[in-house]
Z-matrix of the N, CA and C atoms (Angstrom, degrees):
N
C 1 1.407
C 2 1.509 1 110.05
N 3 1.625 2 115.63 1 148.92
C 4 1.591 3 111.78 2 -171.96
C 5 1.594 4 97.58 3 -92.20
N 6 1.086 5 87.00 4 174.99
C 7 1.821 6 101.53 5 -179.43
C 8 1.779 7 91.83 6 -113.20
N 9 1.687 8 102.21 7 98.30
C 10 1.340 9 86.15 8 158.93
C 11 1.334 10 135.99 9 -66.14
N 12 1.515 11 112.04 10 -33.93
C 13 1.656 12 122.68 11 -168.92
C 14 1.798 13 115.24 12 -81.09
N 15 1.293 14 90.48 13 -20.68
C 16 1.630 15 116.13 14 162.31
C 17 2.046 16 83.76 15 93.31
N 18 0.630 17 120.41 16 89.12
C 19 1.681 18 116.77 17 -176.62
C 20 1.630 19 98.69 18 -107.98
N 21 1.228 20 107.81 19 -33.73
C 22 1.485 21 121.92 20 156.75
C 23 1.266 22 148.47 21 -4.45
N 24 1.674 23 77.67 22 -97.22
C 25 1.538 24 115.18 23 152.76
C 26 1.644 25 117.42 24 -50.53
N 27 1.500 26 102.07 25 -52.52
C 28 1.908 27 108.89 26 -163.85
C 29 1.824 28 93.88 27 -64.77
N 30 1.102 29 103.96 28 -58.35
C 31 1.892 30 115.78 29 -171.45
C 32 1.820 31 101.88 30 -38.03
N 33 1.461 32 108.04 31 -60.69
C 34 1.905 33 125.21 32 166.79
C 35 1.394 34 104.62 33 -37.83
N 36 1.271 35 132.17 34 -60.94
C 37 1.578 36 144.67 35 157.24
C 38 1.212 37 106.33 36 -1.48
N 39 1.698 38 82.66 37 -99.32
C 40 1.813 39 109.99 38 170.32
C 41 1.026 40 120.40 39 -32.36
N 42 1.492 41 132.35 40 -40.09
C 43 1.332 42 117.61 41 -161.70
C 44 1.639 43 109.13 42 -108.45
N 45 1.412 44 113.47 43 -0.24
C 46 1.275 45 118.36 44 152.53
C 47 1.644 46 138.70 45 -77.56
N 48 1.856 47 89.76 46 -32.12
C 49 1.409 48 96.58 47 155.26
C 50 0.963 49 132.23 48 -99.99
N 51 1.413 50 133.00 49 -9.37
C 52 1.876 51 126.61 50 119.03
C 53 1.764 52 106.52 51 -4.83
N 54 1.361 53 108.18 52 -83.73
C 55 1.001 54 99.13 53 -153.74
C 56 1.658 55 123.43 54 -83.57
N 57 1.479 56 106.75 55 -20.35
C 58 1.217 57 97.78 56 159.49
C 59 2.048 58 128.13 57 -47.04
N 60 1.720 59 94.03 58 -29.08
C 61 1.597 60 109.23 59 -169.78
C 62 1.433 61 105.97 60 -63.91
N 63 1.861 62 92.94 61 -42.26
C 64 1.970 63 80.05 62 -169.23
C 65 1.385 64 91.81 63 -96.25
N 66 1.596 65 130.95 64 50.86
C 67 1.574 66 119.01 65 166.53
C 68 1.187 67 83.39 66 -105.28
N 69 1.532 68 123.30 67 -45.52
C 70 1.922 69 124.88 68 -174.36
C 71 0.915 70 106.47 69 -70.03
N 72 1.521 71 147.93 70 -5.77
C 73 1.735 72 158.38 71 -155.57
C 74 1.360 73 78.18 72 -107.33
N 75 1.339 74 135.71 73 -78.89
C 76 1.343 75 124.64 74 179.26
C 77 1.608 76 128.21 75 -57.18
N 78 1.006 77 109.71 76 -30.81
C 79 1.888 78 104.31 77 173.30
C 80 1.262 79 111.96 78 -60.79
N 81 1.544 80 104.59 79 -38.58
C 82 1.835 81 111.64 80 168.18
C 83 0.938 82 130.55 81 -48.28
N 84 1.418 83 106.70 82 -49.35
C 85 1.698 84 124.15 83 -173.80
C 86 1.619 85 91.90 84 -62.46
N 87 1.381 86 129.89 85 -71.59
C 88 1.106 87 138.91 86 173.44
C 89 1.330 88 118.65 87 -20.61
N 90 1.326 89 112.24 88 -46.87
C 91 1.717 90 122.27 89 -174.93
C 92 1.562 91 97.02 90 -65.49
N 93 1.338 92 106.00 91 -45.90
C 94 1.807 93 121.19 92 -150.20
C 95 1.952 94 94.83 93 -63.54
N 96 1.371 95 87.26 94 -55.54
C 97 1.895 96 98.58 95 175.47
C 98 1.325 97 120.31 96 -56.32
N 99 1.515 98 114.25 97 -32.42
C 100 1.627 99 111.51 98 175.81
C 101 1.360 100 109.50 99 -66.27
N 102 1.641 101 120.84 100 -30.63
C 103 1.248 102 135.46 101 -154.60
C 104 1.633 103 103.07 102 -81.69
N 105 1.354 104 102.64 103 -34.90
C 106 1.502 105 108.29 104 -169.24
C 107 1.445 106 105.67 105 -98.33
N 108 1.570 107 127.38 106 -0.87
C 109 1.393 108 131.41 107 175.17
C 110 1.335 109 98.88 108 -89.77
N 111 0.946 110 126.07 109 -24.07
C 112 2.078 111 155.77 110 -173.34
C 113 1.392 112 94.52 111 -60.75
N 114 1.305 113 98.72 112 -68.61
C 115 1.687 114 105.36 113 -167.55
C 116 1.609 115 111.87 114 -79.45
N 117 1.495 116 104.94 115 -30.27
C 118 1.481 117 87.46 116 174.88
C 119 1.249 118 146.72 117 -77.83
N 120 1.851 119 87.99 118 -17.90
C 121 1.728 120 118.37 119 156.69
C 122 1.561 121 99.68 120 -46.21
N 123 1.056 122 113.05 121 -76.45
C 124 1.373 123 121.23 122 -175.42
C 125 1.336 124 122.70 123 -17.86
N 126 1.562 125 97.51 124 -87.48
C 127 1.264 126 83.72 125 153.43
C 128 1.744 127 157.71 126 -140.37
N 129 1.567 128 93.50 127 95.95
C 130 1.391 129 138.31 128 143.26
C 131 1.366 130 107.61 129 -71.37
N 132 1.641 131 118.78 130 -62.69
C 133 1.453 132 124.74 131 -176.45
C 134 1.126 133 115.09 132 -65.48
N 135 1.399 134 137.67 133 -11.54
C 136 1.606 135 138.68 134 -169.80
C 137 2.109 136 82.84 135 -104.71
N 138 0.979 137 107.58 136 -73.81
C 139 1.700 138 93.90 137 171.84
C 140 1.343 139 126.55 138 -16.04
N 141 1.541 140 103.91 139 -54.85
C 142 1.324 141 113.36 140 -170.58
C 143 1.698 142 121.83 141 -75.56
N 144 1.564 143 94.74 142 -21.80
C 145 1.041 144 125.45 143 164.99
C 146 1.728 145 131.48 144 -75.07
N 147 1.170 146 117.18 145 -15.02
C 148 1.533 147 142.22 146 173.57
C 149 1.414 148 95.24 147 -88.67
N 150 1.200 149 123.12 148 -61.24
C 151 1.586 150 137.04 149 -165.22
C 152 1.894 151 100.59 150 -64.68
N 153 0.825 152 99.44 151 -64.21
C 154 1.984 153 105.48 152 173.38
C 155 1.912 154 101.59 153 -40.68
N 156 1.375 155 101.43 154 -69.77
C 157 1.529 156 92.64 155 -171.99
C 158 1.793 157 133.15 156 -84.40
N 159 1.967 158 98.21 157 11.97
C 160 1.100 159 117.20 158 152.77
C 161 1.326 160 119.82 159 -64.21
N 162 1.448 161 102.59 160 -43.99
C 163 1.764 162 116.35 161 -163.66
C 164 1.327 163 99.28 162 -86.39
N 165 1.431 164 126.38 163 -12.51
C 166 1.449 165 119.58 164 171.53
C 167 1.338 166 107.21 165 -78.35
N 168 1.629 167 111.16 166 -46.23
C 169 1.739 168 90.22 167 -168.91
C 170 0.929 169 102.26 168 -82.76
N 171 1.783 170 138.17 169 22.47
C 172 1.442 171 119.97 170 174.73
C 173 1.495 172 92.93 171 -91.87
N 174 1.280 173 124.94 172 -34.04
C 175 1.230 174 106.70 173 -157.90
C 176 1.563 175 102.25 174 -93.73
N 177 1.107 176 137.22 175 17.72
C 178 1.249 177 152.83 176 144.96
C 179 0.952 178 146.25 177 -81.27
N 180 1.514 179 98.61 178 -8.47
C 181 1.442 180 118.96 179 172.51
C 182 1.857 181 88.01 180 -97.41
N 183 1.018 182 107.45 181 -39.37
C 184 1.984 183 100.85 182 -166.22
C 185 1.427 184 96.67 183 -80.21
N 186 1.594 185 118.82 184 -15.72
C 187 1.804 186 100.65 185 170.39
C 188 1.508 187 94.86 186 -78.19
N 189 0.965 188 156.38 187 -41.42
C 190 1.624 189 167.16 188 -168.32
C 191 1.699 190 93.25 189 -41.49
N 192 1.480 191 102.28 190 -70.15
C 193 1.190 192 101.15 191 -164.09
C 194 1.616 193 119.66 192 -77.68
N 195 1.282 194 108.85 193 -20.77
C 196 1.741 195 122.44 194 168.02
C 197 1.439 196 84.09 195 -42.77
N 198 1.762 197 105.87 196 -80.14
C 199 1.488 198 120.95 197 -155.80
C 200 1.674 199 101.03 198 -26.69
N 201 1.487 200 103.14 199 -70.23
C 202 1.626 201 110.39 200 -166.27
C 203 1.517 202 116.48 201 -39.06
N 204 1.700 203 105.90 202 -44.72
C 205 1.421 204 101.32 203 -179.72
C 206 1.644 205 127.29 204 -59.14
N 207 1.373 206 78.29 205 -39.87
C 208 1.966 207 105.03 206 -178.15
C 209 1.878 208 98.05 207 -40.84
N 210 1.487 209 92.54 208 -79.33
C 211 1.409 210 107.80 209 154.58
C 212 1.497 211 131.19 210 -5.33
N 213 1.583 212 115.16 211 -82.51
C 214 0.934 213 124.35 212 148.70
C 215 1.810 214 144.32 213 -26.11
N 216 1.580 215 88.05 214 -44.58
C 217 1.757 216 93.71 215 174.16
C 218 1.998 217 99.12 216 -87.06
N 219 1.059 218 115.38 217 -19.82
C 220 1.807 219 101.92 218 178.18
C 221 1.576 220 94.66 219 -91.69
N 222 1.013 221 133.95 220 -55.41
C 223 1.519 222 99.98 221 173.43
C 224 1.108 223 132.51 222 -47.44
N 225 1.263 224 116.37 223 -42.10
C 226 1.496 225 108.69 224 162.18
C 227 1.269 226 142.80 225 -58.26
N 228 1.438 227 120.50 226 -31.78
C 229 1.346 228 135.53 227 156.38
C 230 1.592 229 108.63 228 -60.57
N 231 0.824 230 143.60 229 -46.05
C 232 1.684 231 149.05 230 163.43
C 233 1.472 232 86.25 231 -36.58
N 234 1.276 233 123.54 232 -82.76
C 235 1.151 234 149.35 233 -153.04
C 236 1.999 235 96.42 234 -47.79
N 237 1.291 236 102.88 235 -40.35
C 238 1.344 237 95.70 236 -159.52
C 239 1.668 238 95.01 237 -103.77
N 240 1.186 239 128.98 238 19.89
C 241 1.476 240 127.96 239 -169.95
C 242 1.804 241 93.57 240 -125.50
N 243 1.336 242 106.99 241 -4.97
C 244 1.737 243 114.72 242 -171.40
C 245 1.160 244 82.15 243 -95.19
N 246 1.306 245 119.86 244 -71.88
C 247 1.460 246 113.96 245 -164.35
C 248 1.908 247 119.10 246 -46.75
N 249 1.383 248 96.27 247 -57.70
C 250 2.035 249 86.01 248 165.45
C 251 1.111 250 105.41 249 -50.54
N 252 1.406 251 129.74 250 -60.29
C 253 1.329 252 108.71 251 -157.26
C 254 1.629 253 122.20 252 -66.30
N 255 1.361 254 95.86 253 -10.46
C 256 1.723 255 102.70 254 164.91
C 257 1.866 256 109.52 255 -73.38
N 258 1.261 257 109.62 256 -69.72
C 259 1.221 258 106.05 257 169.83
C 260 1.812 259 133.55 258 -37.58
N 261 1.620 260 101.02 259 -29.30
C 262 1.374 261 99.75 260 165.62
C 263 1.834 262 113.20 261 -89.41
N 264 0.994 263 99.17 262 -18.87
C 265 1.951 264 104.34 263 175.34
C 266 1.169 265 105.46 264 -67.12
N 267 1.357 266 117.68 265 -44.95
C 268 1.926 267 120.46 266 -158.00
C 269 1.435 268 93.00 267 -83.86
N 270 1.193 269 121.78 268 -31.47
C 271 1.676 270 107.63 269 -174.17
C 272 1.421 271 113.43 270 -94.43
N 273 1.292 272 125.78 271 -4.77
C 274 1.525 273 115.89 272 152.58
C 275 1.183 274 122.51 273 -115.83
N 276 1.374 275 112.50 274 -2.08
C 277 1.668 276 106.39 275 148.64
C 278 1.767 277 143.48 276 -132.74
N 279 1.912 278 66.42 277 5.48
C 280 1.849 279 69.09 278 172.92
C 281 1.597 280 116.99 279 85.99
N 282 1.616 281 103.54 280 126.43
C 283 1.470 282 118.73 281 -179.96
C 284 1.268 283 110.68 282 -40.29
N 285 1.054 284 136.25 283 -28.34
C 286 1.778 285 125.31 284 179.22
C 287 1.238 286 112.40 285 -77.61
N 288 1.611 287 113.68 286 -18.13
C 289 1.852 288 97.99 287 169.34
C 290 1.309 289 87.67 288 -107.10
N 291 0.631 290 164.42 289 78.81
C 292 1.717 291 154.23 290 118.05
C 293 1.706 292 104.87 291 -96.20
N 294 1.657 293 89.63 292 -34.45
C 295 1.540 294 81.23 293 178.59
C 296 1.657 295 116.16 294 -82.26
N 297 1.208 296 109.59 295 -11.29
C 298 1.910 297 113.86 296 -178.62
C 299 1.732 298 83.02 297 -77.16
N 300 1.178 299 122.04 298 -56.83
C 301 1.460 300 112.30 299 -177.76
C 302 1.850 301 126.14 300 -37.09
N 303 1.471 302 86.19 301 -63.37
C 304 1.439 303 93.44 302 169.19
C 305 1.912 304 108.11 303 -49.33
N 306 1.011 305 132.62 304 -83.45
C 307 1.606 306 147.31 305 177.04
C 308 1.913 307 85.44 306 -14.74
N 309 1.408 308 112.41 307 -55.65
C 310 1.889 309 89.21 308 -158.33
C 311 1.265 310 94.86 309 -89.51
N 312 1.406 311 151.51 310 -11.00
C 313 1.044 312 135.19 311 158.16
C 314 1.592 313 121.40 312 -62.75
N 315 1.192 314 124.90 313 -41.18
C 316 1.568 315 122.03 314 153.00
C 317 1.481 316 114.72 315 -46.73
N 318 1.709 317 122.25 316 -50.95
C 319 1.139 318 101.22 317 164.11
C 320 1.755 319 132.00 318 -40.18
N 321 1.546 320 97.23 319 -59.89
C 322 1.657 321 85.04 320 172.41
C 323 1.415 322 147.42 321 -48.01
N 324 1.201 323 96.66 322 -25.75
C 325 1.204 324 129.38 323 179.73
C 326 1.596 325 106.53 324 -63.08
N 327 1.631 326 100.58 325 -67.30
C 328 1.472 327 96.63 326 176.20
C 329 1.788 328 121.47 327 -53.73
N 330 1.434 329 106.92 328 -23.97
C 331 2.135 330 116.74 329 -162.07
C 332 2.028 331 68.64 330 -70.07
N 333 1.145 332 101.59 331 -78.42
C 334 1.599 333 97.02 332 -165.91
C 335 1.528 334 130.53 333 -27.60
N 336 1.337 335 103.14 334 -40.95
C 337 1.362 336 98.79 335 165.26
C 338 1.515 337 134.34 336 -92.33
N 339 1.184 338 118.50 337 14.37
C 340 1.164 339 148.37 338 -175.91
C 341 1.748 340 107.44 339 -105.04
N 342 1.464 341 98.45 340 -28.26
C 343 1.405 342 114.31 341 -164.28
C 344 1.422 343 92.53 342 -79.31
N 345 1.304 344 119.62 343 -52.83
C 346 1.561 345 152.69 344 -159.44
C 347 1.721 346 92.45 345 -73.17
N 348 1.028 347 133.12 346 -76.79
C 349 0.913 348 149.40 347 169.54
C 350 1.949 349 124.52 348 -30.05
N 351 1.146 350 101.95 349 -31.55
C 352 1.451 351 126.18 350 159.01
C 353 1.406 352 117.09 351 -79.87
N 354 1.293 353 109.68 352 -33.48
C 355 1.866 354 118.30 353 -164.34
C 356 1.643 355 82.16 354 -84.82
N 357 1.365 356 144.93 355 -37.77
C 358 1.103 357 152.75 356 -159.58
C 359 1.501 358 105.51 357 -70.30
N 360 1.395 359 106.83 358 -46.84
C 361 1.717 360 122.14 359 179.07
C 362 1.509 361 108.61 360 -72.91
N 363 1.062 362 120.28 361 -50.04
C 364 1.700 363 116.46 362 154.27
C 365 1.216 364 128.90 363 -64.04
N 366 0.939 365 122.25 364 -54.72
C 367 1.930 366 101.64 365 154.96
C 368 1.427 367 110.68 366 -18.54
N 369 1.725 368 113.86 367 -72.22
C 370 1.247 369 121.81 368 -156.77
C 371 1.393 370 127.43 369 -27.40
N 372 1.455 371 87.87 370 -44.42
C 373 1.753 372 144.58 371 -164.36
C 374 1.301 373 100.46 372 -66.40
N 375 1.301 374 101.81 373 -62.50
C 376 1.486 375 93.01 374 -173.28
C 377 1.355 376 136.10 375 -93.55
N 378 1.551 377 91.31 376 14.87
C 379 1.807 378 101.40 377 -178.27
C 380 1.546 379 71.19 378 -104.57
N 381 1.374 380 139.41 379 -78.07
C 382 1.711 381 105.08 380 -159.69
C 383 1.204 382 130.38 381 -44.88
N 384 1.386 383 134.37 382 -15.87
C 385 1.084 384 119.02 383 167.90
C 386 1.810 385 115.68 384 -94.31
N 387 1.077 386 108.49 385 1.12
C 388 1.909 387 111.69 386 149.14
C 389 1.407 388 107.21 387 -69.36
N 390 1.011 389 124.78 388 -52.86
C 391 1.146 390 118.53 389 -170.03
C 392 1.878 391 117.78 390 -64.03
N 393 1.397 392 109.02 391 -45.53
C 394 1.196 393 116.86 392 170.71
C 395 1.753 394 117.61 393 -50.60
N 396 1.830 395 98.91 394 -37.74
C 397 1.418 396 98.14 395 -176.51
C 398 1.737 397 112.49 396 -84.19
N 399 1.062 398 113.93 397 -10.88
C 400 1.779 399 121.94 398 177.59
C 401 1.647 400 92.92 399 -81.26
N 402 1.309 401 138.49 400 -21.26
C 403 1.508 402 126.28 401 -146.53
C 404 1.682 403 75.41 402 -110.62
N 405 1.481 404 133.01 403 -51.01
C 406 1.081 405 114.94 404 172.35
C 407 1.615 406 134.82 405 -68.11
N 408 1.239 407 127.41 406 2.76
C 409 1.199 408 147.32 407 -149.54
C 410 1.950 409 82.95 408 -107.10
N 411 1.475 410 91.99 409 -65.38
C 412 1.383 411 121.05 410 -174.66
C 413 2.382 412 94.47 411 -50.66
N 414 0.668 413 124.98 412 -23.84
C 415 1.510 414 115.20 413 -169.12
C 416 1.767 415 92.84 414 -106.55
N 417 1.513 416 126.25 415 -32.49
C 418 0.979 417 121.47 416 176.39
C 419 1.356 418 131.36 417 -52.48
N 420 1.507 419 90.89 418 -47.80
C 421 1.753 420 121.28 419 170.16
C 422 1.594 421 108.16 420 -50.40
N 423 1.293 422 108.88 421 -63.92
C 424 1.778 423 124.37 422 -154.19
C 425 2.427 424 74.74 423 -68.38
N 426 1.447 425 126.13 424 -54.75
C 427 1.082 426 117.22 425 -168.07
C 428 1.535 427 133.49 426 -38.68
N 429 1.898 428 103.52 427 -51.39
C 430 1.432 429 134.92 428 155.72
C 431 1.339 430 107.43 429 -39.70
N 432 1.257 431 120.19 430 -74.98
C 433 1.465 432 128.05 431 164.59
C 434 1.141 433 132.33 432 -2.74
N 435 1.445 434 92.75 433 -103.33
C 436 1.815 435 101.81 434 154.90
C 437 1.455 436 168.60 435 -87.37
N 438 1.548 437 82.01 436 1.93
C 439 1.821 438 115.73 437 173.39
C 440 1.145 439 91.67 438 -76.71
N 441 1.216 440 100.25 439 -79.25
C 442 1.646 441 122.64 440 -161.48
C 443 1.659 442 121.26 441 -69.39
N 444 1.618 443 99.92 442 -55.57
C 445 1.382 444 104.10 443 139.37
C 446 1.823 445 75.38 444 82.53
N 447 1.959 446 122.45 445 52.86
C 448 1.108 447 110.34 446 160.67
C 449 1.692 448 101.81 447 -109.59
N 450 1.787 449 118.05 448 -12.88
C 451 1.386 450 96.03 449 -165.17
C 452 1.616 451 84.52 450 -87.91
């Protein structure tokens, strides 16, 4: 028997675009799950990533304090090799040269920082005139450019 009204045909329709729907119902789902494996990768890696630069500043804090001690025991040994060597200075030559001692060791002290202090002023020096020569370098360039218009 024919289908006059075509009920057929329309039902065949329907049930193709049924199924095309839940083929895109599933590509979605699919998309949705890649999306959320996406983010959970993510973050996993930002976790893993908190945890790494936790364990860095921990162990940067315990080189800190190594350092300080380290530190600590050579100053002190300085500290405790000044003092004999004061006690062996003053008793074979007596508090009045310990103190000429002391006086030229402040001198050095001061040439050094004076020394330091100069190296500081040349630095200065010579990064402004980098800078002067990059700012002219910099007008030469833009000049070539667009005057001339060879770069």
């Amino acid at each position: 028997m024919s289908d006059p009204l075509g009920l057929s045909e329309g039902v065949k329709g329907l049930s193709a675009g049924l199924d095309g729907s839940r083929e895109a119902a599933k590509s979605v789902t699919k998309s949705i799950e890649g999306i959320q494996n996406d983010s959970a990768e993510v973050a996993r890696n930002k976790a893993q990533e908190r945890v790494r630069a936790r364990r860095e500043a921990e162990l940067k804090k315990e080189r800190a304090l190594i350092k300080a001690l380290e530190e600590w025991k050579r100053k002190k040994q300085i500290s405790d090799e000044e003092a004999n060597l004061k006690i062996k200075f003053v008793k074979q030559y007596g508090a009045k040269e310990w103190d000429s001692v002391l006086k030229i060791k402040l001198d050095i002290e001061n040439l050094e920082r004076k020394d330091n202090e100069a190296f500081q002023h040349d630095l200065k020096e010579v990064r402004r005139v980098q800078v002067w020569c990059f700012i002219a370098a910099f007008i030469v360039t833009l000049w070539l450019k667009f005057v001339i218009g060879v770069i």
